[in-house]
N, CA, C, O and CB atoms as a CASP TS submission, in Angstrom:
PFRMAT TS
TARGET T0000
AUTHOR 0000-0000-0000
METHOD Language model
MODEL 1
PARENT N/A
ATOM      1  N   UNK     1       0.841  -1.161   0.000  1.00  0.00           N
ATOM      2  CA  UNK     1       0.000   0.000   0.000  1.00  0.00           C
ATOM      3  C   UNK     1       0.892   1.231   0.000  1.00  0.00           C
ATOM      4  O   UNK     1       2.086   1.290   0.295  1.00  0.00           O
ATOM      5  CB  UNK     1      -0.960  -0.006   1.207  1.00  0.00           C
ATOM      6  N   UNK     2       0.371   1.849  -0.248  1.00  0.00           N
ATOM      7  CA  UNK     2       1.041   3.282  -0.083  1.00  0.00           C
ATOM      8  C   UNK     2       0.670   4.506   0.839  1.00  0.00           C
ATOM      9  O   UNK     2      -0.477   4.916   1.013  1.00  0.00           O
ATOM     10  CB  UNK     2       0.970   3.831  -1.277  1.00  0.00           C
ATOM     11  N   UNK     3       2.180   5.196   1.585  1.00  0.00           N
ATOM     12  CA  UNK     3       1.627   5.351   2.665  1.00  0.00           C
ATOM     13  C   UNK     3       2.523   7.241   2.368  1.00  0.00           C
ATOM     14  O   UNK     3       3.654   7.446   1.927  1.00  0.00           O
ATOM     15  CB  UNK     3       2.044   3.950   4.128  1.00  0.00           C
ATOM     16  N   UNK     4       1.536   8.222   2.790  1.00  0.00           N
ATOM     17  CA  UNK     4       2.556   9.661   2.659  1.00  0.00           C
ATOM     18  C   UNK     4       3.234   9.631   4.440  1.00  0.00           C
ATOM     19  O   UNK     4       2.670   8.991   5.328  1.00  0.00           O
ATOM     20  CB  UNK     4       1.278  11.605   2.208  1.00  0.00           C
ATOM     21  N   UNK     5       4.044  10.151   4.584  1.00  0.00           N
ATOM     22  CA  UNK     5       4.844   9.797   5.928  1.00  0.00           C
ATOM     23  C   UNK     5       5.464  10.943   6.046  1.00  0.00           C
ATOM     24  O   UNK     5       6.246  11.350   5.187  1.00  0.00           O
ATOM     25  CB  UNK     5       5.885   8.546   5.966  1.00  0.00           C
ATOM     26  N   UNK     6       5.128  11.702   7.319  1.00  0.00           N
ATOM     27  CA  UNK     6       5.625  13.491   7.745  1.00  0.00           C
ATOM     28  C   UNK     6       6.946  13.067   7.802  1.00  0.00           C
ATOM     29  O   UNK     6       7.031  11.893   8.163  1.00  0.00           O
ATOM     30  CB  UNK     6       5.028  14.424   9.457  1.00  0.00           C
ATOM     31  N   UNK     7       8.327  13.774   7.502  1.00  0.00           N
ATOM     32  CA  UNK     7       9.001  13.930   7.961  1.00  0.00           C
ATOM     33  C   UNK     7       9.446  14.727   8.758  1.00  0.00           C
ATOM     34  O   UNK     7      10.389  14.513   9.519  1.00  0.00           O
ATOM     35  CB  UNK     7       9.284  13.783   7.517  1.00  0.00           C
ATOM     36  N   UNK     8       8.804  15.744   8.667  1.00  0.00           N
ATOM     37  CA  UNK     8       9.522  17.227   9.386  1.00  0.00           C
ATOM     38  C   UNK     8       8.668  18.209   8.327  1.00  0.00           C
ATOM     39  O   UNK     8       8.137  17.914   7.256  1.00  0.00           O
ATOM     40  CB  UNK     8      11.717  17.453   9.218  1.00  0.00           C
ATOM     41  N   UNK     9       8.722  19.188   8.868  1.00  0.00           N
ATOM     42  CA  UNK     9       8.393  20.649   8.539  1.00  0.00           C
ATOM     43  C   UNK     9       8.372  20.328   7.296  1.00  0.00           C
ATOM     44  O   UNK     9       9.182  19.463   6.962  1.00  0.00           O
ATOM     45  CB  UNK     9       9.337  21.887   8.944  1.00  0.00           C
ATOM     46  N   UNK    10       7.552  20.849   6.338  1.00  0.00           N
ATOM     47  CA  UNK    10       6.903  21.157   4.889  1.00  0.00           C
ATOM     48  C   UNK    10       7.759  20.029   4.070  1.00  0.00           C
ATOM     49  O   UNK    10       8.204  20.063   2.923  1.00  0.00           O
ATOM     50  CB  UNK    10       7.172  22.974   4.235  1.00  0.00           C
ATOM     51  N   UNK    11       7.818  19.133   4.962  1.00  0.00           N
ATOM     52  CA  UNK    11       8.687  17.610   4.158  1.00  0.00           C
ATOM     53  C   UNK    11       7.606  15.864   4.267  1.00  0.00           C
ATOM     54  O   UNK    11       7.750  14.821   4.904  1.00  0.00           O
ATOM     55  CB  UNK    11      10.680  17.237   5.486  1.00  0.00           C
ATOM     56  N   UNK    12       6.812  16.261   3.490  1.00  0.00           N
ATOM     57  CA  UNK    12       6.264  14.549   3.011  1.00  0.00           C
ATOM     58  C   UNK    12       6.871  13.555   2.076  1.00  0.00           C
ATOM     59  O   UNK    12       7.415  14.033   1.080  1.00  0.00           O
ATOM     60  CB  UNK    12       4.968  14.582   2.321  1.00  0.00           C
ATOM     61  N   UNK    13       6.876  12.154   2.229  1.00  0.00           N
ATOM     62  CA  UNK    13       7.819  11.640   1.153  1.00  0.00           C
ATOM     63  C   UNK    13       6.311  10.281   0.869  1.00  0.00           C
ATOM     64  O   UNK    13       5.775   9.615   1.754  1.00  0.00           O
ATOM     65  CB  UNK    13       9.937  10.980   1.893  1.00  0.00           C
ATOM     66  N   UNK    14       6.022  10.266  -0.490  1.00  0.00           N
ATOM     67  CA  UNK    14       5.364   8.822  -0.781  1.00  0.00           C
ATOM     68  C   UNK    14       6.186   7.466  -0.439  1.00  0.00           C
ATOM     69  O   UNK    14       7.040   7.088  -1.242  1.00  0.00           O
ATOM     70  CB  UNK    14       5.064   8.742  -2.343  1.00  0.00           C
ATOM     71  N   UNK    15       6.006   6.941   0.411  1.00  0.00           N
ATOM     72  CA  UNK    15       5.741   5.311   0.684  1.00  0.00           C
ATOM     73  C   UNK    15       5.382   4.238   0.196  1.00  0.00           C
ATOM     74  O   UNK    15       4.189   3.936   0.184  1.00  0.00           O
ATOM     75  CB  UNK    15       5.150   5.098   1.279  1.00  0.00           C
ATOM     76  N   UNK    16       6.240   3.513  -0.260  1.00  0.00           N
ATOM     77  CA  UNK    16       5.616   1.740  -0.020  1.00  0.00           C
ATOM     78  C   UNK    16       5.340   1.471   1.231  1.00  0.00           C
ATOM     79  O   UNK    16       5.906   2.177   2.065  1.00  0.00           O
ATOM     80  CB  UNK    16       6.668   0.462  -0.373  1.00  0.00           C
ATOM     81  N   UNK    17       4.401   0.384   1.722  1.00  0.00           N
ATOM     82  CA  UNK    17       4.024   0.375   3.472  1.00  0.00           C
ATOM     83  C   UNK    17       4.203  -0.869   3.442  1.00  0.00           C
ATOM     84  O   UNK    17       4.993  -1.081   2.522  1.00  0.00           O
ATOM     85  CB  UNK    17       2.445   0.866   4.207  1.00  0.00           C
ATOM     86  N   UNK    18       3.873  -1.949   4.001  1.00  0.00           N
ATOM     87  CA  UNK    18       3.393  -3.398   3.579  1.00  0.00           C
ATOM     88  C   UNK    18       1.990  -3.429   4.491  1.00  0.00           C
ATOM     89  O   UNK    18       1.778  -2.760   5.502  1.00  0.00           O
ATOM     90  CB  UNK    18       4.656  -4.806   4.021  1.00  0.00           C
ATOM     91  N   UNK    19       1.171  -4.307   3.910  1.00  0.00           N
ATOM     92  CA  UNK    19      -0.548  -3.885   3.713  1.00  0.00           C
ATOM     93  C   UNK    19      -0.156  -4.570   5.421  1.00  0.00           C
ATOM     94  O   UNK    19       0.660  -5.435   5.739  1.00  0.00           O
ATOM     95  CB  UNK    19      -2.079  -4.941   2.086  1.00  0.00           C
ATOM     96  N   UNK    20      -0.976  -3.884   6.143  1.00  0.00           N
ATOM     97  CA  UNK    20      -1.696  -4.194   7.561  1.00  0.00           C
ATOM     98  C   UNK    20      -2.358  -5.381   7.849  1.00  0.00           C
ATOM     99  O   UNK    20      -3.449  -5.650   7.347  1.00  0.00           O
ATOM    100  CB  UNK    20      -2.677  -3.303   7.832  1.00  0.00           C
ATOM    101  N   UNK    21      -1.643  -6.270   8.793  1.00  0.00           N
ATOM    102  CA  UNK    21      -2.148  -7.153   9.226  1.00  0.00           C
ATOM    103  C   UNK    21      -2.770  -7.612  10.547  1.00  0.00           C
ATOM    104  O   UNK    21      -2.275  -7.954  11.621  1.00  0.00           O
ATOM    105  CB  UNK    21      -1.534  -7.639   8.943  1.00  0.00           C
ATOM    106  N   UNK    22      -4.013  -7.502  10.103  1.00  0.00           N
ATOM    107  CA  UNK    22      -5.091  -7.200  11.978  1.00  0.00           C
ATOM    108  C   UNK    22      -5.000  -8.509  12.833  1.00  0.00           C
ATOM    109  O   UNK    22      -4.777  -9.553  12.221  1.00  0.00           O
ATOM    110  CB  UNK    22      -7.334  -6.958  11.775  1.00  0.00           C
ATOM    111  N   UNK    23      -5.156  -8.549  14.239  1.00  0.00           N
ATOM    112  CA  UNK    23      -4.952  -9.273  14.708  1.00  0.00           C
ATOM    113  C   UNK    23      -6.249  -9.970  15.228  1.00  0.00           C
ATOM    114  O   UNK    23      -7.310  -9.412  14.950  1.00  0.00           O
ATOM    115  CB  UNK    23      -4.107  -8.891  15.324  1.00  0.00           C
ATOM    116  N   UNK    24      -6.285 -11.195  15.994  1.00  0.00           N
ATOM    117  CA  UNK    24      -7.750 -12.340  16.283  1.00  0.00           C
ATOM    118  C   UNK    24      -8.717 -11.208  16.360  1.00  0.00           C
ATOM    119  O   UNK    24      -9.593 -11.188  15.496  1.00  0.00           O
ATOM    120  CB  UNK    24      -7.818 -13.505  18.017  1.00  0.00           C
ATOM    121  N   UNK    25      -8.695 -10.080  17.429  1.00  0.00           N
ATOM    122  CA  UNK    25      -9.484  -9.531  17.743  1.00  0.00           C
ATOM    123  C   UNK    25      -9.976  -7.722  17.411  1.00  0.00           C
ATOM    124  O   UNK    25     -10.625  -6.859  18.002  1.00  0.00           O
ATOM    125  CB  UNK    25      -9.229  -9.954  18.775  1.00  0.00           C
ATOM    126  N   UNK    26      -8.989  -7.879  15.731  1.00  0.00           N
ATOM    127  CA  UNK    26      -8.964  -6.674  15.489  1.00  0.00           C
ATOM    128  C   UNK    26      -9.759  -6.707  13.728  1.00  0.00           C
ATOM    129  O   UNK    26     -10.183  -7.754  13.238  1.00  0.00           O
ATOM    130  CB  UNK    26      -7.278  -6.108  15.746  1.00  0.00           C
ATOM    131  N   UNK    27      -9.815  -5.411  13.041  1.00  0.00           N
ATOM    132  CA  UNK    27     -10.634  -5.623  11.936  1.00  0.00           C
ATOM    133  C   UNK    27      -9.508  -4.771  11.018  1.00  0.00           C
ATOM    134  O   UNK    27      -8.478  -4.445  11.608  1.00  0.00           O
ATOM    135  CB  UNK    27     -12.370  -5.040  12.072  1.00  0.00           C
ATOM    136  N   UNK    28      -9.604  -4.524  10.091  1.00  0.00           N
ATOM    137  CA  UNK    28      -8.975  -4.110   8.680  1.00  0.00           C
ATOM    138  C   UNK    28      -9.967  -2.926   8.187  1.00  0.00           C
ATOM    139  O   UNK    28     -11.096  -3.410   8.264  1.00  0.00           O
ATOM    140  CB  UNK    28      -8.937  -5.511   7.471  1.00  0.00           C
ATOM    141  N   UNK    29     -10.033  -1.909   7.828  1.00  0.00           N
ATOM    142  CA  UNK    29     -10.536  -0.823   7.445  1.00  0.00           C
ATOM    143  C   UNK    29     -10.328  -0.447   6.229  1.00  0.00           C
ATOM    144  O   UNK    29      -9.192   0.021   6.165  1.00  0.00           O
ATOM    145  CB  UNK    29     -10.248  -0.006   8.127  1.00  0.00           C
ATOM    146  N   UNK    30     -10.868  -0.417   5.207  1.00  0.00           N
ATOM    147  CA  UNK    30     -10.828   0.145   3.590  1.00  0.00           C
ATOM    148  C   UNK    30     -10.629   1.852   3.886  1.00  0.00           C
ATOM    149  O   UNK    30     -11.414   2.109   4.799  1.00  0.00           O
ATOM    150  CB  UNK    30     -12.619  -0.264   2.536  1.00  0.00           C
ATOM    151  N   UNK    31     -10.288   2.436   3.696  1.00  0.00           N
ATOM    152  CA  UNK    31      -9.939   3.989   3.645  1.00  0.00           C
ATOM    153  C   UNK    31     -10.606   4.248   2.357  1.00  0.00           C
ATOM    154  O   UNK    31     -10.033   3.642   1.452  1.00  0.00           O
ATOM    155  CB  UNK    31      -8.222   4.450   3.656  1.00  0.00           C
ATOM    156  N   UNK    32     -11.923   5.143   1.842  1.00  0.00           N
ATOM    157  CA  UNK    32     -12.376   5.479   0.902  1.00  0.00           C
ATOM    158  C   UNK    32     -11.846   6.840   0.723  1.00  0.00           C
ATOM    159  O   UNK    32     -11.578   7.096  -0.450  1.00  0.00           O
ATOM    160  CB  UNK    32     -13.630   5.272   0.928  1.00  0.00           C
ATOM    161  N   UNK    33     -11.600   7.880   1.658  1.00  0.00           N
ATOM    162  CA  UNK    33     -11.711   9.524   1.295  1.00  0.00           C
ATOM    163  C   UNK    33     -10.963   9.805   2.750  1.00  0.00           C
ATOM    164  O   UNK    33     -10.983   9.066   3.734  1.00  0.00           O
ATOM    165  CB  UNK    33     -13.632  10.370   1.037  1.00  0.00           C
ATOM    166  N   UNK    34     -10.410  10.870   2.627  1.00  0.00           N
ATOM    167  CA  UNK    34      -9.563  12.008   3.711  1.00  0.00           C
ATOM    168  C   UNK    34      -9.706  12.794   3.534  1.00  0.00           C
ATOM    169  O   UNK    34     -10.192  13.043   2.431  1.00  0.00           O
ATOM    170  CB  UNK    34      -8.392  12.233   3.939  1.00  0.00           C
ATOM    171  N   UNK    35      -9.447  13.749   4.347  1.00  0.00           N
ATOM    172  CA  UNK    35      -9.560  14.989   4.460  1.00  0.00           C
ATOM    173  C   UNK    35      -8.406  15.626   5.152  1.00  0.00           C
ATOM    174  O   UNK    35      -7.864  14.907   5.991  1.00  0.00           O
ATOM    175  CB  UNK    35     -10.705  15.228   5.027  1.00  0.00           C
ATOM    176  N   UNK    36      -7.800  17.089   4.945  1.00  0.00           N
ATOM    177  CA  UNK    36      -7.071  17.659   5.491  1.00  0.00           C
ATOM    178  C   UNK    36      -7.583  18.917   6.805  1.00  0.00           C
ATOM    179  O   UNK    36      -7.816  20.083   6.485  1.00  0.00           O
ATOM    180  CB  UNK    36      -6.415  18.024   4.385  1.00  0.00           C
ATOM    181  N   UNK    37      -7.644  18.642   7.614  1.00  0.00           N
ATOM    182  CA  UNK    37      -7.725  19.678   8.766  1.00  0.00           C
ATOM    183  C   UNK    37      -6.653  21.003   8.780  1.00  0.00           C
ATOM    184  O   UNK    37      -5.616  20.967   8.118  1.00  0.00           O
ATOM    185  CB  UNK    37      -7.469  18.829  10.123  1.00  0.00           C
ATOM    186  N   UNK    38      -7.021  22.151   9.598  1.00  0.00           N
ATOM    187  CA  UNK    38      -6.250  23.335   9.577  1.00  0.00           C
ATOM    188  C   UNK    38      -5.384  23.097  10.555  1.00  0.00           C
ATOM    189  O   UNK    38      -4.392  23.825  10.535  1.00  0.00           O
ATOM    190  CB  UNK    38      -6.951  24.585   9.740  1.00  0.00           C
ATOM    191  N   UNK    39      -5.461  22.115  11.613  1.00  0.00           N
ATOM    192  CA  UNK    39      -4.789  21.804  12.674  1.00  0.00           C
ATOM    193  C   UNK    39      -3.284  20.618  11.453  1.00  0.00           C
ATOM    194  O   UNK    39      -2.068  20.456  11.553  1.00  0.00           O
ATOM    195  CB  UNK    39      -6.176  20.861  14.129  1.00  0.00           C
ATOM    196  N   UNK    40      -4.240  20.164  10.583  1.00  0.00           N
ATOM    197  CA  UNK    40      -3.122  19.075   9.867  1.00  0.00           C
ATOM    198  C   UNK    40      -2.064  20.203   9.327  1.00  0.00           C
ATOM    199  O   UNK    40      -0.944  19.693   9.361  1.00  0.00           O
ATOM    200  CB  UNK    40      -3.871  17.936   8.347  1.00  0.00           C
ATOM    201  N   UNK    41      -2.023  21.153   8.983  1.00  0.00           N
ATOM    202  CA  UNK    41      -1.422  22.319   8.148  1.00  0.00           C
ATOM    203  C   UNK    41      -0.783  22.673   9.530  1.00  0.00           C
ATOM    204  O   UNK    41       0.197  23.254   9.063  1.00  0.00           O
ATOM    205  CB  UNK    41      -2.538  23.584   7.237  1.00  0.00           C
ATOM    206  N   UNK    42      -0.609  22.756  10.842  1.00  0.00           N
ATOM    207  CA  UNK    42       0.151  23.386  11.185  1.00  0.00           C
ATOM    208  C   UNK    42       1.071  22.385  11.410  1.00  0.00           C
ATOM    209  O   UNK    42       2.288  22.551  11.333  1.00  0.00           O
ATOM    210  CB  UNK    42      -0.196  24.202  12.040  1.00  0.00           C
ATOM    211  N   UNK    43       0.390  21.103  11.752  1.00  0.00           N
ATOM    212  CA  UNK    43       1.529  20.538  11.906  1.00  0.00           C
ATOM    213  C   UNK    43       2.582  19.861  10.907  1.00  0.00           C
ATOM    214  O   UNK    43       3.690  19.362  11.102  1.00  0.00           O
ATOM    215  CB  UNK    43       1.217  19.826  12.635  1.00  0.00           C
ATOM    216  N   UNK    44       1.864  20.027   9.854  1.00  0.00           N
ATOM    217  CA  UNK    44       3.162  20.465   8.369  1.00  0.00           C
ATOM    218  C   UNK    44       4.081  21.220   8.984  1.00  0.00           C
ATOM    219  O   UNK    44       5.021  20.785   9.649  1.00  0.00           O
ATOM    220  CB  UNK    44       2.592  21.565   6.857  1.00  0.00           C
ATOM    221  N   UNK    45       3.773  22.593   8.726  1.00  0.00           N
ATOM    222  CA  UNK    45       4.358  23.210   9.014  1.00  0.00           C
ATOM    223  C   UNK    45       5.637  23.292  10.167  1.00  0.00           C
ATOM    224  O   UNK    45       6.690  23.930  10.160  1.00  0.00           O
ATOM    225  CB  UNK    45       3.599  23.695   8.985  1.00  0.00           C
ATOM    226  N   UNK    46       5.047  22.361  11.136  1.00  0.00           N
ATOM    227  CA  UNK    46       6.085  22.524  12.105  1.00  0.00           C
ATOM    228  C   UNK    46       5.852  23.128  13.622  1.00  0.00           C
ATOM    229  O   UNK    46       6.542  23.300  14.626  1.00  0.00           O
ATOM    230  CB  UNK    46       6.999  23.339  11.448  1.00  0.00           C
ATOM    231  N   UNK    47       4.312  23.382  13.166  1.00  0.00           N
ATOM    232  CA  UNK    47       3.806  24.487  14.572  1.00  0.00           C
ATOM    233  C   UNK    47       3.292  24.056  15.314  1.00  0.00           C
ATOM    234  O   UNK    47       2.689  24.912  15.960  1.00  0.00           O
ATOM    235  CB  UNK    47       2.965  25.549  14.512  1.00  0.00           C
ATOM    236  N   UNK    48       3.003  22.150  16.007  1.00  0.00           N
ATOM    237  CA  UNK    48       2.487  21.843  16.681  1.00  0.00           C
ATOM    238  C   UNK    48       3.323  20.473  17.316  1.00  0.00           C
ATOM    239  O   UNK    48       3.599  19.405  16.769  1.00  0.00           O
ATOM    240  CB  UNK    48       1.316  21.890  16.158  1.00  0.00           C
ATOM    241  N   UNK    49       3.550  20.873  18.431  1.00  0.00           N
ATOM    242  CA  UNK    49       4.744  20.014  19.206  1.00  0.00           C
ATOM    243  C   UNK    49       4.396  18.572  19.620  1.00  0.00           C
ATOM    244  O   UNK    49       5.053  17.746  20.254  1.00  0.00           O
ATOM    245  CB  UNK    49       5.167  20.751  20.601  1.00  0.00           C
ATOM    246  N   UNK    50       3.074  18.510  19.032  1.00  0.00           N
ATOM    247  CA  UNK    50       1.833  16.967  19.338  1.00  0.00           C
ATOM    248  C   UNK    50       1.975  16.009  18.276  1.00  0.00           C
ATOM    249  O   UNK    50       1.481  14.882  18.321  1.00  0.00           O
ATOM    250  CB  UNK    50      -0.074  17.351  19.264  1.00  0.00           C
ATOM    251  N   UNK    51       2.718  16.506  17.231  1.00  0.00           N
ATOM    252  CA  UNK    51       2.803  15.676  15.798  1.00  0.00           C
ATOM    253  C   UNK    51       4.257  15.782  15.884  1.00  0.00           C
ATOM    254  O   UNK    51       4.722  16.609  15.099  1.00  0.00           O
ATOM    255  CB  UNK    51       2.019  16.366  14.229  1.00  0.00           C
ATOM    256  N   UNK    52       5.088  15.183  16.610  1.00  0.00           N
ATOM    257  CA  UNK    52       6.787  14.992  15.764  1.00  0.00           C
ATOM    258  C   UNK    52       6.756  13.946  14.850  1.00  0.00           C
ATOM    259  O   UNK    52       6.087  12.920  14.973  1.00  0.00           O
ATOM    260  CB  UNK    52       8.182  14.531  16.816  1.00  0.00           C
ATOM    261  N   UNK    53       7.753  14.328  13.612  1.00  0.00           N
ATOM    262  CA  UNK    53       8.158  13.377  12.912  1.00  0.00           C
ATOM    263  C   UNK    53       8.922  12.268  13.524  1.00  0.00           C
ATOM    264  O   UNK    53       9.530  12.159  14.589  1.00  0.00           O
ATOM    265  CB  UNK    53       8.766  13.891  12.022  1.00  0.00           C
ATOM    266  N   UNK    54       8.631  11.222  12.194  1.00  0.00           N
ATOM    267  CA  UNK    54       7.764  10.703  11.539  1.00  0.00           C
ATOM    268  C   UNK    54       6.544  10.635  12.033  1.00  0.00           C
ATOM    269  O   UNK    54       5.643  10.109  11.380  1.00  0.00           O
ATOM    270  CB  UNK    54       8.106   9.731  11.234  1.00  0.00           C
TER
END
């Protein structure tokens, strides 16, 4: 699968991932659609000390 992965400040890099494997008591989720938040933009940026890279 493919995965975008923060590195740091205004730095994303595309990913290979290897696909997720759920466990006895866990489920697998299809991801149809995302969305970007204004809170996601700061922490691009670098302005929120709750998101360190990776």
């Amino acid at each position: 699968m493919k995965a975008l992965v923060y590195l740091g400040p205004n730095t994303l890099e595309l990913r290979d991932a290897p696909e997720p494997v759920p466990e006895a008591d866990e489920l697998l989720v299809r991801v149809e659609a995302v969305g970007i938040c204004g809170s996601d933009m700061h922490a691009y940026h670098g302005h929120d000390s709750r998101r360190p890279p990776p």
